[in-house]
N, CA, C and O of each residue as an XYZ file, in Angstrom:
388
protein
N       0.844     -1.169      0.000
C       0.000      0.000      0.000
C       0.889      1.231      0.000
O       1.862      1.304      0.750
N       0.534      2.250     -0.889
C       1.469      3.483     -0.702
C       0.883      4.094      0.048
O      -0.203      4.487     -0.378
N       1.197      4.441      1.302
C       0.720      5.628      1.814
C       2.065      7.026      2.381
O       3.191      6.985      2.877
N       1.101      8.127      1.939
C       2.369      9.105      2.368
C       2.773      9.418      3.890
O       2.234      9.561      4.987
N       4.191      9.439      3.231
C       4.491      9.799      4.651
C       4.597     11.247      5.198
O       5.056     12.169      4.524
N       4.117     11.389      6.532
C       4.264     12.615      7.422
C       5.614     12.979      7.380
O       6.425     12.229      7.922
N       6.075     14.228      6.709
C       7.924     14.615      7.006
C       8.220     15.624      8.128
O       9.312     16.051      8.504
N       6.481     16.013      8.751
C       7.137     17.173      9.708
C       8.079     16.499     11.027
O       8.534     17.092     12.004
N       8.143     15.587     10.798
C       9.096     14.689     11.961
C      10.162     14.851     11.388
O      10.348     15.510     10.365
N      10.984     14.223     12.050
C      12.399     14.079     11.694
C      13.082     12.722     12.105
O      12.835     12.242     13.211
N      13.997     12.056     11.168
C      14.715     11.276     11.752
C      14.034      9.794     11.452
O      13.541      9.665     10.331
N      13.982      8.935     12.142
C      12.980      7.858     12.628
C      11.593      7.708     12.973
O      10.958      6.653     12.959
N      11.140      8.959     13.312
C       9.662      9.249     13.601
C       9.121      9.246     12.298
O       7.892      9.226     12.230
N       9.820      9.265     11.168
C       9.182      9.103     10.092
C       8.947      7.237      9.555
O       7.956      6.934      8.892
N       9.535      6.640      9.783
C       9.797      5.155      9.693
C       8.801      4.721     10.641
O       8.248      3.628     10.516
N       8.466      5.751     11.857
C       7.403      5.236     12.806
C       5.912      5.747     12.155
O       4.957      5.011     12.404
N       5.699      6.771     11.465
C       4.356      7.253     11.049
C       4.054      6.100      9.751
O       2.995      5.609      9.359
N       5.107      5.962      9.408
C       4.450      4.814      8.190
C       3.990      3.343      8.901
O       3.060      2.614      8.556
N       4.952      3.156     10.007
C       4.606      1.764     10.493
C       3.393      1.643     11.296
O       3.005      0.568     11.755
N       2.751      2.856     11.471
C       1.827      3.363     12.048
C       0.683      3.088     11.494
O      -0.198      2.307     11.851
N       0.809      4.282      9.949
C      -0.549      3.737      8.951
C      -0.509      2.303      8.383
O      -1.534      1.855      7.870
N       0.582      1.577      8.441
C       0.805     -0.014      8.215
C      -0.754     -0.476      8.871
O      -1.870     -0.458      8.353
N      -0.192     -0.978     10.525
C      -0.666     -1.157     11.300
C      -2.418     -0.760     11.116
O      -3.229     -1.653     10.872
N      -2.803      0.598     11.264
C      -3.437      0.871     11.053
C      -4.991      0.729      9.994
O      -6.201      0.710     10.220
N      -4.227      0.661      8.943
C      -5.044     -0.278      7.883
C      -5.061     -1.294      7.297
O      -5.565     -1.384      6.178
N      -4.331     -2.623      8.133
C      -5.011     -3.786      8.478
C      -6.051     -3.796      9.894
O      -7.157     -4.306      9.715
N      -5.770     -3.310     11.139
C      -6.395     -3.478     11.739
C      -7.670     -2.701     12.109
O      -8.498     -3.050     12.951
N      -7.699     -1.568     11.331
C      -8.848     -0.488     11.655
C      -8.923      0.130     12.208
O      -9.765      1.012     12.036
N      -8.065      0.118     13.313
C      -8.119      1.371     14.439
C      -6.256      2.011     14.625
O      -5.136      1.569     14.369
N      -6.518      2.571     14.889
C      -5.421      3.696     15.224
C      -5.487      4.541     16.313
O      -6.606      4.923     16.654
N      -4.197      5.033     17.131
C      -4.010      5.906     18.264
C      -3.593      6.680     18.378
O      -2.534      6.682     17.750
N      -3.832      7.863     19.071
C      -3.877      8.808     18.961
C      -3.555      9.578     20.636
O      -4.460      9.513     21.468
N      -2.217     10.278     21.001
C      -1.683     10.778     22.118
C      -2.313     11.794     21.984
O      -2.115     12.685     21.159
N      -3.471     11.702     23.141
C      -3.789     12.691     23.686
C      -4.314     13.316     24.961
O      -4.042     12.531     25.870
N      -5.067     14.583     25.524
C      -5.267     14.680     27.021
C      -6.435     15.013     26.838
O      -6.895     15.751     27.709
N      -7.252     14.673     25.818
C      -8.760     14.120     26.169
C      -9.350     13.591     25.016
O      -8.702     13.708     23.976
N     -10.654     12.926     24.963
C     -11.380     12.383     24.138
C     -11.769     13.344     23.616
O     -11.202     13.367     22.523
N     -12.713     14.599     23.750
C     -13.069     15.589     23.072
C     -12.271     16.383     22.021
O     -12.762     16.972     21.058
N     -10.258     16.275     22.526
C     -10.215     16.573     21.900
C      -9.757     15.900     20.331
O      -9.354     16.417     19.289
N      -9.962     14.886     20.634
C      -9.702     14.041     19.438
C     -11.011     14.103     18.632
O     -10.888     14.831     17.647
N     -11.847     13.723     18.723
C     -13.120     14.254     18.508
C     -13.515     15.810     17.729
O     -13.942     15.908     16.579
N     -13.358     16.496     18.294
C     -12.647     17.819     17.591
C     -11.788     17.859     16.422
O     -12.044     18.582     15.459
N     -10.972     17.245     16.472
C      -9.963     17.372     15.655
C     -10.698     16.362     13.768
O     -10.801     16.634     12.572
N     -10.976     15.265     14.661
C     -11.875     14.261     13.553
C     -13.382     14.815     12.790
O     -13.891     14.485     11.719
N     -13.757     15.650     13.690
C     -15.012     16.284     13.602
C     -15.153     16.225     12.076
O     -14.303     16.942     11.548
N     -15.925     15.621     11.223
C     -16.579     15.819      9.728
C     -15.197     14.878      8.995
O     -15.189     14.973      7.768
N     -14.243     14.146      9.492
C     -13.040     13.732      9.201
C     -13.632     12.371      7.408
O     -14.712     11.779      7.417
N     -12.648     12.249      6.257
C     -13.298     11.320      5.326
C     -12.808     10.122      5.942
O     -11.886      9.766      6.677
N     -13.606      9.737      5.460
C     -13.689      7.827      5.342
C     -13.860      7.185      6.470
O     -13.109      6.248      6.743
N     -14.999      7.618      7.431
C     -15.562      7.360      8.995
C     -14.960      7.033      9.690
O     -15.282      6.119     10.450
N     -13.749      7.680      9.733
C     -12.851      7.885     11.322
C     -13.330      7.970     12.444
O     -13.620      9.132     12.729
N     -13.551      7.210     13.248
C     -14.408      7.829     14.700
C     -13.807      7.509     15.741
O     -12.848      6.743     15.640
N     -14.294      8.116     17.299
C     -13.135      7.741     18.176
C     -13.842      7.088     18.632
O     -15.006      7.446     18.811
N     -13.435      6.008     18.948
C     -13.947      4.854     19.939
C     -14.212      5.095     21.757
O     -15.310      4.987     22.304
N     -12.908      5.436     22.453
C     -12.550      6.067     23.498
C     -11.158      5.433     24.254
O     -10.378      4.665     23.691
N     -11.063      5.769     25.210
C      -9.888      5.985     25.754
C      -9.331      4.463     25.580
O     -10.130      3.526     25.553
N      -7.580      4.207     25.436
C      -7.067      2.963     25.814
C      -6.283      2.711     26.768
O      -5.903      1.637     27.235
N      -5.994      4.067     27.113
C      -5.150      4.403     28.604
C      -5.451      5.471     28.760
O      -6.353      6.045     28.150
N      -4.573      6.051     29.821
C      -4.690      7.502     30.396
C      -4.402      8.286     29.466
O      -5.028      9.344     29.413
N      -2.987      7.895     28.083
C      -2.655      8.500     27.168
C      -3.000      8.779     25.936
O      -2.903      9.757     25.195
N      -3.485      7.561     25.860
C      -4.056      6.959     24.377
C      -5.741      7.014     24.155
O      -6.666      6.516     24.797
N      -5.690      7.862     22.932
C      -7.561      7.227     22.239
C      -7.225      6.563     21.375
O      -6.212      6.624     20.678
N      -8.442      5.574     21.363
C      -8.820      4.456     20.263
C      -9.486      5.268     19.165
O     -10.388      6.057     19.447
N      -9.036      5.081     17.848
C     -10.118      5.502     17.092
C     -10.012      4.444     16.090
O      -9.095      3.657     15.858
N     -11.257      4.618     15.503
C     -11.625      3.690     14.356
C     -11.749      3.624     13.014
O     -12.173      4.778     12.967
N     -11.755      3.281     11.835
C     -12.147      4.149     10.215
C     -12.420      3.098     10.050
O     -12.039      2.090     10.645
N     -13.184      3.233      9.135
C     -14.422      2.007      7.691
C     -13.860      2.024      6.412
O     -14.457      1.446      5.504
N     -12.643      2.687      6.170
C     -11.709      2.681      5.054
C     -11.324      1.565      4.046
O     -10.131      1.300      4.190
N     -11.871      0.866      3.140
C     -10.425      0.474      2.534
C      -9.254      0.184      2.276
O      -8.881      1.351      2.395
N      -8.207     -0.418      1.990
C      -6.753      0.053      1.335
C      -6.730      1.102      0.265
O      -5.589      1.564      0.290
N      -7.282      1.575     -0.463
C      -7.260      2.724     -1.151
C      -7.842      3.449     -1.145
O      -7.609      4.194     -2.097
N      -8.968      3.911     -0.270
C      -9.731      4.952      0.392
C      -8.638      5.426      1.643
O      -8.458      6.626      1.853
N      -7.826      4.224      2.568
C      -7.153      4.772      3.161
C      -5.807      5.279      3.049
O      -5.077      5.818      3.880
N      -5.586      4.881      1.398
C      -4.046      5.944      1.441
C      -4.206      6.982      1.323
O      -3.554      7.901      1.819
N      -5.340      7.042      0.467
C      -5.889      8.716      0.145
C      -6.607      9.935      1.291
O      -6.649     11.149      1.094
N      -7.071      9.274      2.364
C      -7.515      9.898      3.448
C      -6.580      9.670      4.210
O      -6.868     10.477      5.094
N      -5.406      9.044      4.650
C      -4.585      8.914      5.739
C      -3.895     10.441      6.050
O      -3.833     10.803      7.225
N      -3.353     11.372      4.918
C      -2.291     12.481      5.048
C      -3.490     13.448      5.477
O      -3.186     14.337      6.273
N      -5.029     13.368      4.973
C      -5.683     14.403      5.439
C      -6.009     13.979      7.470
O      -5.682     14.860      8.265
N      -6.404     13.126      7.826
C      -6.475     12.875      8.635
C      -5.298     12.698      9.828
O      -5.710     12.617     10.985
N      -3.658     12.626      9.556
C      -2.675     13.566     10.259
C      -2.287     14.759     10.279
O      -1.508     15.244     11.100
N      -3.031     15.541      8.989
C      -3.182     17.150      8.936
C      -3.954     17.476      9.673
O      -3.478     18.270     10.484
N      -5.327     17.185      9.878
C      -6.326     17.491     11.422
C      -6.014     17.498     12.361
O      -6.016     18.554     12.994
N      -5.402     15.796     13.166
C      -5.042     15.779     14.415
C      -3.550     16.589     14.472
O      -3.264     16.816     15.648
N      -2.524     17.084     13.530
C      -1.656     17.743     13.547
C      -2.046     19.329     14.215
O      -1.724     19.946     15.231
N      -3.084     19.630     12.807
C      -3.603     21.474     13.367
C      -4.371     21.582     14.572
O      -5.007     22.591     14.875
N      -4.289     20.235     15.454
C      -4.820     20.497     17.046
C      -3.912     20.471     17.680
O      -4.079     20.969     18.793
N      -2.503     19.914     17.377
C      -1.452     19.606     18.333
C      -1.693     18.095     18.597
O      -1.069     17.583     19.527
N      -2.275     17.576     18.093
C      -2.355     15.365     18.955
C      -1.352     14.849     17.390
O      -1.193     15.368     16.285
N      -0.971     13.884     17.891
C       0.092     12.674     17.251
C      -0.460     11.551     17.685
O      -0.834     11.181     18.797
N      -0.448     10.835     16.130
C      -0.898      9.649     16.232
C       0.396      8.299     16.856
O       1.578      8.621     16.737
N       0.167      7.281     17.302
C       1.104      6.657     18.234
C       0.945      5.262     17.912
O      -0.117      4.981     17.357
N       2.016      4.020     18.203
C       1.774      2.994     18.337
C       0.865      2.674     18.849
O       0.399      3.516     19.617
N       0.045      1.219     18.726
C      -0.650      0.538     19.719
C       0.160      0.324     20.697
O       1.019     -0.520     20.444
N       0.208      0.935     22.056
C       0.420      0.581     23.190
C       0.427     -0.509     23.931
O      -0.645     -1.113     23.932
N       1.408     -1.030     24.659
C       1.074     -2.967     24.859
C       0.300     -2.363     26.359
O       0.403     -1.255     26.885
N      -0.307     -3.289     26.679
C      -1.396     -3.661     27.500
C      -0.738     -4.419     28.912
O      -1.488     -4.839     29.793
């Protein structure tokens, strides 16, 4: 799957945003560092290809979800780290448990 990568990182954090949307669109959900549900929510608000937040997976982490495709989600993936970007949240590994 091509999906683009985020370059406002630097370094390795870029090798991590791809392994990220990897992850991500096989399993459907994705995470998201943040210090509340609302504001992830906010950020997703009207977001394409039914991104939604599920809710919390820790103190740090939201769950969110998309109904995407593999090629609905390469094409919505860069808009949907431009949102949670222009709030300040970063999307994150699944967190081990």
């Amino acid at each position: 799957m091509d999906v683009q990568r985020n370059t406002t990182r630097a370094g390795d954090e870029e090798e991590t945003s791809a392994a990220i949307a990897e992850a991500a669109a096989t399993s459907l959900r994705f995470y998201v560092a943040a210090p509340s549900v609302s504001a992830v929510r906010r950020a997703l608000h009207r977001a394409p290809g039914g991104a939604r937040v599920m809710g919390r997976h820790d103190r740090e982490t939201i769950a969110c979800s998309h109904t995407m495709d593999a090629h609905s989600f390469s094409r919505h993936w860069p808009v949907i780290l431009s949102r949670l970007e222009k709030a300040g949240l970063r999307t994150t590994p699944r967190p081990s448990v």
